[in-house]
MMTF fields as JSON, N, C-alpha, C and O atoms, coordinates in Angstrom:
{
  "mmtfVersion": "1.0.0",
  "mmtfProducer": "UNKNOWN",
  "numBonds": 263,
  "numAtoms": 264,
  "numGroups": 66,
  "numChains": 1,
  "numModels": 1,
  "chainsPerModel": [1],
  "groupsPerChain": [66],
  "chainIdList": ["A"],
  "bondAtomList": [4, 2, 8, 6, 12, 10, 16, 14, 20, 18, 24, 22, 28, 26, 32, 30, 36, 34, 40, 38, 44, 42, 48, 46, 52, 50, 56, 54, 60, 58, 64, 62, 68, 66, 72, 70, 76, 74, 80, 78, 84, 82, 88, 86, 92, 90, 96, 94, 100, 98, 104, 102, 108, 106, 112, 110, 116, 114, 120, 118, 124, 122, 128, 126, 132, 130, 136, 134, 140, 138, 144, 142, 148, 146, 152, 150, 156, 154, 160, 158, 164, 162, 168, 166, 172, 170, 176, 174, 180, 178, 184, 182, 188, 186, 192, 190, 196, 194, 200, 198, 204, 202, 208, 206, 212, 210, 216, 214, 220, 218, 224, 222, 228, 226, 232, 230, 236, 234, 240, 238, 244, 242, 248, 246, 252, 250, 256, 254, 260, 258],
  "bondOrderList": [1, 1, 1, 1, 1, 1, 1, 1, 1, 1, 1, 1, 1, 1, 1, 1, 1, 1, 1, 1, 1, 1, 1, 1, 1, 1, 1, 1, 1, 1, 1, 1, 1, 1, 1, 1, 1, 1, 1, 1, 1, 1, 1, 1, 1, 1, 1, 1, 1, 1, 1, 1, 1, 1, 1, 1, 1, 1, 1, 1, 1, 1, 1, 1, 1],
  "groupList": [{"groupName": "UNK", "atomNameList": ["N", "CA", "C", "O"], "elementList": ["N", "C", "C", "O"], "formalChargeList": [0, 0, 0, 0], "bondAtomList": [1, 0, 2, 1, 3, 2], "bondOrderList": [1, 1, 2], "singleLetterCode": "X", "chemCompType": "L-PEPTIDE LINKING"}],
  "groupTypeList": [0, 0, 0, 0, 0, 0, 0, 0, 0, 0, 0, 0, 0, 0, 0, 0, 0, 0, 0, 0, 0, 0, 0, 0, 0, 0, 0, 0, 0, 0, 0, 0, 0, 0, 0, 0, 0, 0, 0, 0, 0, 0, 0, 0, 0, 0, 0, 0, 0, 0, 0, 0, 0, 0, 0, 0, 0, 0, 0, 0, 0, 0, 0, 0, 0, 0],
  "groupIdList": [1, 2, 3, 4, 5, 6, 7, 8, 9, 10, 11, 12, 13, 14, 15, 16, 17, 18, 19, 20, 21, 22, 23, 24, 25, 26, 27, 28, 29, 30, 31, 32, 33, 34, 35, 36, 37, 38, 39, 40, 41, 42, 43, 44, 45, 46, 47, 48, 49, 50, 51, 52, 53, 54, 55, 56, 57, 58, 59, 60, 61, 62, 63, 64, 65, 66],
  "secStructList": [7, 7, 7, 4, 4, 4, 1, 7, 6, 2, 2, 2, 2, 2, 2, 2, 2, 2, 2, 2, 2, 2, 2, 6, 6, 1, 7, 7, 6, 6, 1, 7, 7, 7, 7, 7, 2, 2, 2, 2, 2, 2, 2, 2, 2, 2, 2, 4, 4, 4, 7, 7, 7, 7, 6, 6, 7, 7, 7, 7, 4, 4, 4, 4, 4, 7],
  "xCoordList": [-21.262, -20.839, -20.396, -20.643, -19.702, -19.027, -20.558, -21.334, -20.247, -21.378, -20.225, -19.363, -20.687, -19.642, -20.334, -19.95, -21.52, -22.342, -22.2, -22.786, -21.059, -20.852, -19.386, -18.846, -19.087, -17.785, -18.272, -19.394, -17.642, -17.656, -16.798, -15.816, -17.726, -17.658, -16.34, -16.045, -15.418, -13.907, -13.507, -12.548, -14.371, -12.957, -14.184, -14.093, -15.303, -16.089, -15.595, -15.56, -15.121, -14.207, -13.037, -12.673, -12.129, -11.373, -11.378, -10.52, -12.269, -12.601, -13.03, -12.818, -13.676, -14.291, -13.115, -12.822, -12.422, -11.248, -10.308, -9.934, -10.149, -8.9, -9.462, -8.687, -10.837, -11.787, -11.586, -11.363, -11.668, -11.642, -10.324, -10.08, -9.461, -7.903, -7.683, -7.125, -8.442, -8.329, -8.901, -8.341, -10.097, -10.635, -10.125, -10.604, -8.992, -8.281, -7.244, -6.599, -6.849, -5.454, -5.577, -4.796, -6.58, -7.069, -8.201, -8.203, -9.27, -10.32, -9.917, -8.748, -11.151, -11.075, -11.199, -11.577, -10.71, -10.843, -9.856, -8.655, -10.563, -10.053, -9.74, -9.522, -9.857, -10.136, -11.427, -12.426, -11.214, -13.004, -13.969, -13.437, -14.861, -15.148, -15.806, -16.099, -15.95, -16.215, -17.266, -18.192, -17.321, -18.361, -19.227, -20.368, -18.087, -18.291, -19.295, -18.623, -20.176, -20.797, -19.966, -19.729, -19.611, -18.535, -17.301, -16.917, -16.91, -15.846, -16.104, -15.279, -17.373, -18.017, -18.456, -18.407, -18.811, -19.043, -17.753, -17.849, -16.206, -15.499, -14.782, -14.155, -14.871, -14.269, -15.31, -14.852, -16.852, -17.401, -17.049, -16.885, -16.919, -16.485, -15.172, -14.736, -14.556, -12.984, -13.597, -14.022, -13.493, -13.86, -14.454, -13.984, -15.739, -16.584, -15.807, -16.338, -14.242, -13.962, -13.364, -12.413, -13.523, -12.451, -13.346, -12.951, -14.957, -15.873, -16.27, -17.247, -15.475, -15.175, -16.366, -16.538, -17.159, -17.827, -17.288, -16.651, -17.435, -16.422, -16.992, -16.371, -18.368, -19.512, -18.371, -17.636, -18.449, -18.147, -16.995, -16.45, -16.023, -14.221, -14.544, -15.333, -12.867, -12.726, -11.163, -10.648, -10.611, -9.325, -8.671, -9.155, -7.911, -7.092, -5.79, -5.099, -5.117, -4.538, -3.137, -2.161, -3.452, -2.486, -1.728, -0.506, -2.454, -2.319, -0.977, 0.159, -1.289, -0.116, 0.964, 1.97, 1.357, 2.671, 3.316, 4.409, 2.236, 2.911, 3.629, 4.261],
  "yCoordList": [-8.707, -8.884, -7.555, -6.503, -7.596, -6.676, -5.795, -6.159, -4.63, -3.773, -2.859, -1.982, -3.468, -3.264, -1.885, -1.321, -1.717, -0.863, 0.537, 1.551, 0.359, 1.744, 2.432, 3.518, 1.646, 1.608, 2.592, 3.025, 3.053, 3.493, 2.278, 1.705, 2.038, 0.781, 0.426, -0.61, 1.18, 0.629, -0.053, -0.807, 0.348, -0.429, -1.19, -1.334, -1.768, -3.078, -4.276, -5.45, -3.635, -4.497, -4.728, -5.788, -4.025, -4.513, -5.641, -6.305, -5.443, -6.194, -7.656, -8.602, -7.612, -8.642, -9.623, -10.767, -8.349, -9.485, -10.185, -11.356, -9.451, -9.799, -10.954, -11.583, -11.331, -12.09, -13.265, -14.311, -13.152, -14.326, -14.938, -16.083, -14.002, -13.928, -15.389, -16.466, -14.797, -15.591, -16.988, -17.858, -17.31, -18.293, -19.179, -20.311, -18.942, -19.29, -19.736, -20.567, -19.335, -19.504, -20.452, -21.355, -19.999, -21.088, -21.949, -22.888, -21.831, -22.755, -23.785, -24.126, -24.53, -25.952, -27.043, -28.156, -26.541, -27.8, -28.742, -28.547, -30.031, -30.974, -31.897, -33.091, -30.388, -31.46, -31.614, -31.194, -32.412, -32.786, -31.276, -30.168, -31.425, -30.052, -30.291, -31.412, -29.067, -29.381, -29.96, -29.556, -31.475, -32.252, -31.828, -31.932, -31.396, -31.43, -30.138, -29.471, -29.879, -28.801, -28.302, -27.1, -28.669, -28.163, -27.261, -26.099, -28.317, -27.38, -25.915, -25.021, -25.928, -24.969, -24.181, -22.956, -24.61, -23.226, -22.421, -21.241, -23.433, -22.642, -21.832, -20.854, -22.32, -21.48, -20.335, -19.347, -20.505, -18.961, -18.193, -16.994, -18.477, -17.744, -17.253, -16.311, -18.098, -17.353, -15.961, -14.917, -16.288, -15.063, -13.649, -12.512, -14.202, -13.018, -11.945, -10.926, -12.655, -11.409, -10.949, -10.264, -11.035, -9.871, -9.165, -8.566, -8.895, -8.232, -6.994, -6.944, -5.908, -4.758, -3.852, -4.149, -2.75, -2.136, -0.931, -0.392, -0.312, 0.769, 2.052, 2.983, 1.997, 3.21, 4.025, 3.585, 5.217, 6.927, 6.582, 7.639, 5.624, 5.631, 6.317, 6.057, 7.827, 7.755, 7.773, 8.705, 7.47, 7.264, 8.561, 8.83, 9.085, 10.046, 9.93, 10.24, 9.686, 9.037, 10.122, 9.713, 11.541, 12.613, 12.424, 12.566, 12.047, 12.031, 11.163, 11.539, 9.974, 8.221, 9.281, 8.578, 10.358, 10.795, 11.926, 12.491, 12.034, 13.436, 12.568, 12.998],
  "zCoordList": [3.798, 2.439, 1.855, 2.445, 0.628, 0.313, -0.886, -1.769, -0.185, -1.593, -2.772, -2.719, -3.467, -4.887, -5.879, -6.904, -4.977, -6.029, -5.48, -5.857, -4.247, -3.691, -4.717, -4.504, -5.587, -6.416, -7.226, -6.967, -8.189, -9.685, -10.232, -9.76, -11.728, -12.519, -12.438, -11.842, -12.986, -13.602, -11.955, -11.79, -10.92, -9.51, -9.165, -7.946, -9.572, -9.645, -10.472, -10.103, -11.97, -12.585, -12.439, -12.948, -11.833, -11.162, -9.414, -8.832, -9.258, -8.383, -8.538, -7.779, -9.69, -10.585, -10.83, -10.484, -11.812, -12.428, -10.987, -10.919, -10.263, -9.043, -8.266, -7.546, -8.336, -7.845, -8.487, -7.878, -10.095, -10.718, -10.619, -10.237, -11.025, -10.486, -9.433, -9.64, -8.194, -7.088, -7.121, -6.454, -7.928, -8.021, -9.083, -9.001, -10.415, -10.685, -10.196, -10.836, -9.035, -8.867, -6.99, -6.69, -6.133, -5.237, -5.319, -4.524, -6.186, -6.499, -6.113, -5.927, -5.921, -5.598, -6.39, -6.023, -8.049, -8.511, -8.479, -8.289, -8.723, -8.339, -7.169, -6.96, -6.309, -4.746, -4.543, -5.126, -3.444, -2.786, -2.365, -2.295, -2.217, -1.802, -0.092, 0.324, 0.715, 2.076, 1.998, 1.295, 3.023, 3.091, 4.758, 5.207, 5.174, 6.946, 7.726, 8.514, 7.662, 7.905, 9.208, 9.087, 10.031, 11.151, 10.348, 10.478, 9.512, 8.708, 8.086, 7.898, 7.845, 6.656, 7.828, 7.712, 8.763, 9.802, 10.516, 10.853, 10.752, 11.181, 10.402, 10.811, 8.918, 8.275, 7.736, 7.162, 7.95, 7.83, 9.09, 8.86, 10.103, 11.379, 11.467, 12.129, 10.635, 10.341, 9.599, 10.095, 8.551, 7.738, 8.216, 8.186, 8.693, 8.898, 10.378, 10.819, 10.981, 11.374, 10.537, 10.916, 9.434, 8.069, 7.554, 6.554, 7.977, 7.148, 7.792, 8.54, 7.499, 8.212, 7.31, 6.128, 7.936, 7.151, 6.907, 7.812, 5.7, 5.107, 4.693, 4.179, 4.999, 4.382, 5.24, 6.124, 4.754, 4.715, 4.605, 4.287, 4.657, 4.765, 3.08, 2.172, 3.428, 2.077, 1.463, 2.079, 0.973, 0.875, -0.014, -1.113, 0.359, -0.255, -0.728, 0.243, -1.58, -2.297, -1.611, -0.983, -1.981, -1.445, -0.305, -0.345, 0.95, 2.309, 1.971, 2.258, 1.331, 1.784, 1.205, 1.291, 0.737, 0.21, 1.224, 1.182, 2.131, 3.367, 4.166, 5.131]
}
């Protein structure tokens, strides 16, 4: 899972908002929601290869312009 508390506030709230963002704009309302526990497991197994861990990465904003 993602640790948000490694942030400084203003890019937690941004994270926040881009989150809600997303749940506005793919949420599931209105459709059915997953009934199929098969379903709900392949799509956590999808996912969790996107859960990359990021401790010490640090991004330098300078570098992307050399």
């Amino acid at each position: 899972m993602l640790d948000l508390s490694v942030l400084p506030r203003k890019a937690q709230d941004e994270l926040l908002d881009f989150y809600q963002f997303l749940v506005e704009r793919y949420g599931i309302k209105g459709r059915k929601s997953i009934s199929s526990k098969k379903v709900q497991v392949n799509i956590d197994a999808f996912f969790d290869k996107y859960n990359i861990d990021l401790k010490g990465f640090t991004f330098n904003r300078d570098e992307i312009y050399e």
